[in-house]
N, C-alpha and C positions, 0 to 999 in steps of 0.2 A: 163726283169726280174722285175718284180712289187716289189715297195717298202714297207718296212714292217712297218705301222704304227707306232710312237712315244708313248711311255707307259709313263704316268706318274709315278712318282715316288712316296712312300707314302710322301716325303715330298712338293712335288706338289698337291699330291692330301687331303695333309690335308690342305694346303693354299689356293685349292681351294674354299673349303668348309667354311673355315675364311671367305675370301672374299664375301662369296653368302649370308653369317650370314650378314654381315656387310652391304651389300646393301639391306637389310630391313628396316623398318620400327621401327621393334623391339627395345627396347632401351637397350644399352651396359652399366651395371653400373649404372642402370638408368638416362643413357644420351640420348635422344629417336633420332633416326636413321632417312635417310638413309647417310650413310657414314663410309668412314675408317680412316676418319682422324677426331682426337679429337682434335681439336681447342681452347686454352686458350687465353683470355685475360688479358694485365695487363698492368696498368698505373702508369707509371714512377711517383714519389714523390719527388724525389731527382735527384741531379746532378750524370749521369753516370759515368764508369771509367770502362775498361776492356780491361787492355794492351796484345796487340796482343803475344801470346805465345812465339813468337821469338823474340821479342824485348830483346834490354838490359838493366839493373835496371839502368841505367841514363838515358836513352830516354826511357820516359814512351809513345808511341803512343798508343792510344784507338782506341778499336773499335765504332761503334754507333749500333751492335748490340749483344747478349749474343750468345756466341757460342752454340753447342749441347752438347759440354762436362761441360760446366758452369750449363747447363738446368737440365742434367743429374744429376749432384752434388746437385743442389738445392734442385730436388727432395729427395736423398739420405738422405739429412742434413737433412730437413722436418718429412723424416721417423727419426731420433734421436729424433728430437724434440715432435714428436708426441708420443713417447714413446716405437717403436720399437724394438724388439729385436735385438743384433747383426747379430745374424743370417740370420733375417727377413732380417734387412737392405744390409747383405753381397748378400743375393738371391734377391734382388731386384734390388742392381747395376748389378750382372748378365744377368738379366734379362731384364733390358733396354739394353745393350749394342747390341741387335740386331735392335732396334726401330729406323727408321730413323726421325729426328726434322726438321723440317723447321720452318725460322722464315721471320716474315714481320716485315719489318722497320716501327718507326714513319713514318708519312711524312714530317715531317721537323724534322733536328739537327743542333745544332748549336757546332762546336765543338773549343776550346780556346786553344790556343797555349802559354804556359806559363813555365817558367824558376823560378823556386823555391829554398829555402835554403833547404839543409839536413843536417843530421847526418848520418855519414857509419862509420863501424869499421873501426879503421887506421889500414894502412898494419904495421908499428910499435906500437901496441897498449902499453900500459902501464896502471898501475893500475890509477892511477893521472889524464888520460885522454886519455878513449881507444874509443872514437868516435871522428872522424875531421869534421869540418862543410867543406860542400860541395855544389854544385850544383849539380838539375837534370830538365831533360824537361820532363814534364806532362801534357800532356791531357786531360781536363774535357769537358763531353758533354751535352747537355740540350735536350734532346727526348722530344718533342713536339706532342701529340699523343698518340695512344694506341699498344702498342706490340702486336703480336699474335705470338704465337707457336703451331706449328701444328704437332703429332703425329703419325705417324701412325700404326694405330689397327690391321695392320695384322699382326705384327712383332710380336704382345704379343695374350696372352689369356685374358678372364675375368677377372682375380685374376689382373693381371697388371692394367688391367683399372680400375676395382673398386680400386688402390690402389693408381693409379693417379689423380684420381678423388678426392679422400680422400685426398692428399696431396699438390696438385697443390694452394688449396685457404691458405696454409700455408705459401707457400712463401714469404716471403716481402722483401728478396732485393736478388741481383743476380750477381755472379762472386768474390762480397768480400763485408764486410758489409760497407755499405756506399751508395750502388746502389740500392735503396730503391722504391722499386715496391709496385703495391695494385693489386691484384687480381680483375676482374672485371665478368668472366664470362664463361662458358665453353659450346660448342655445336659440333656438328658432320657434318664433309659437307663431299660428295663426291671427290670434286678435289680440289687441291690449283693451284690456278692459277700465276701469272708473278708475282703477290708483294710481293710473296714467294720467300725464298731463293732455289736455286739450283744450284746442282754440275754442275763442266764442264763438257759435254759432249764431248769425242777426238773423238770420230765417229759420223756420219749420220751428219745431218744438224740442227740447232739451233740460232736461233731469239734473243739476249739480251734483255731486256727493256732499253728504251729509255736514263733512268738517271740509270747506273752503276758502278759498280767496283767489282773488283775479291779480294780476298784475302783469305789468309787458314785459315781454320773454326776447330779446332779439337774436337774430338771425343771418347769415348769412342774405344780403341782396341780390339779384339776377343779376348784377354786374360788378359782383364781386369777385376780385380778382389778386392773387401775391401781394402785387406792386400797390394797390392801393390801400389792403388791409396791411401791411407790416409795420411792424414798429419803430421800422427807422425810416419809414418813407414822406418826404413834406408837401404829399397831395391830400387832400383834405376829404375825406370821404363822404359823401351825401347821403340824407337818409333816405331811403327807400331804394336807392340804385344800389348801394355798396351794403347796407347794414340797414336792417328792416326791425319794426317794430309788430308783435302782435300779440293781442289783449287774450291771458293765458288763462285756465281753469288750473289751479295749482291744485290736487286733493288732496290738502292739509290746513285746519284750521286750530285756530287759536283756543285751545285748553283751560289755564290759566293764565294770568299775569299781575304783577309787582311792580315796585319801584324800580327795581334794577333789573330785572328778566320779563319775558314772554315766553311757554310752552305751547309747543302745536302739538298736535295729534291728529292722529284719521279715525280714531273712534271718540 
């Protein structure tokens, strides 16, 4: 009995057509082609800092690179800043959260291992003295190098890319202010290759780069939305609906290390 051919779907067959726009020439936002991935540059100015999601407020561990969900916010804030409407801004985090990020490490970091004084509310506060000096472990990294974050264009329409385009040279620092980036440059390549970031793959077969580490990268959830991700909102955000987790190939691995620092590298 002969098999009956495979019909695309119309949401196959409009992502085809994305795809066939995007391997032109033509330029996207006037970012001139061929490719689907939009490609940002930015140079670290300042000492990083961006504690991995699960961490606890006394062991601060950093990452040495901005996740997709840091990336995504940046954006969002940008559109505040630029003068956006709520509205604008609520439909535009929308609207990334199908865009998958990848991001390339400096090639060198150096990251310090350090035990600092704090201030936390005492679990007996009082009016007289309702913070206790404490201790915490902290993190700070030094990206040596240029970031790249890479996009990609099929996930969105025009409207998204002219809108990251517009926003992307606004950004100056990334994950909390402090992490003080400069925008350097934006273009369109075909493929990202290994000194990109990439998920695990549990099936078929996959190569790491040479200098690695895994660790979860989060993300923007399917039902993530303004009002649930803001920082002044008292709904509680769920994981995998609002803010997702997934187990990252970062392409930088560990160099040397000391008592007080860690070096990564890609070679």
């Amino acid at each position: 009995m002969p098999t009956q051919a495979k019909t695309d779907t119309p949401d196959d067959e409009s992502r085809s057509v994305r795809l066939a726009e995007l391997d032109q020439e033509t330029g996207i936002a006037g970012v001139p082609g061929p490719g689907r991935w939009l490609i940002a540059e930015f140079e670290p100015t300042a000492l990083f800092s961006l504690k991995i999601s699960l961490a606890t407020s006394s062991v601060g561990r950093t990452l040495v690179i901005p996740t997709p969900y840091a990336i995504k916010m940046a954006l969002v804030d940008a559109a505040f800043r630029a003068g956006f409407a709520d509205t604008e801004c609520g439909l535009l985090l929308r609207n990334l959260v199908p865009v998958e990020v990848r991001i390339a490490p400096t090639p060198k970091a150096v990251v310090t291992h350090t035990f600092v004084k704090v201030r936390q509310e005492s679990r007996d506060p009082n009016a007289m003295s309702p913070y206790g000096s404490t201790i915490a472990y902290r993190e700070i990294a030094h990206l040596q190098g240029v970031l790249r974050w890479a996009f990609d264009l099929a996930r969105g329409d025009d409207l998204l890319a002219r809108q990251m385009i517009q926003l992307l040279p606004l950004i100056c620092y990334i994950g909390k202010r402090g992490s003080f980036v400069r925008f350097v440059r934006s273009y369109r390549a075909r493929h990202v290759a290994s000194e990109f970031t990439q998920p695990i793959i549990r099936t078929g077969t996959w190569t790491p780069p040479a200098r690695a580490h895994i660790v979860p990268l989060d993300d923007f959830g399917p039902d993530a939305d303004l009002e649930m991700l803001s920082s002044y909102t008292r709904k509680a955000p769920r994981r995998n609906r609002h803010r997702r987790f997934i187990e990252t190939i970062v392409p930088v691995g560990v160099v040397n290390t000391g008592p007080g620092f860690t070096l990564y590298g890609t070679e």
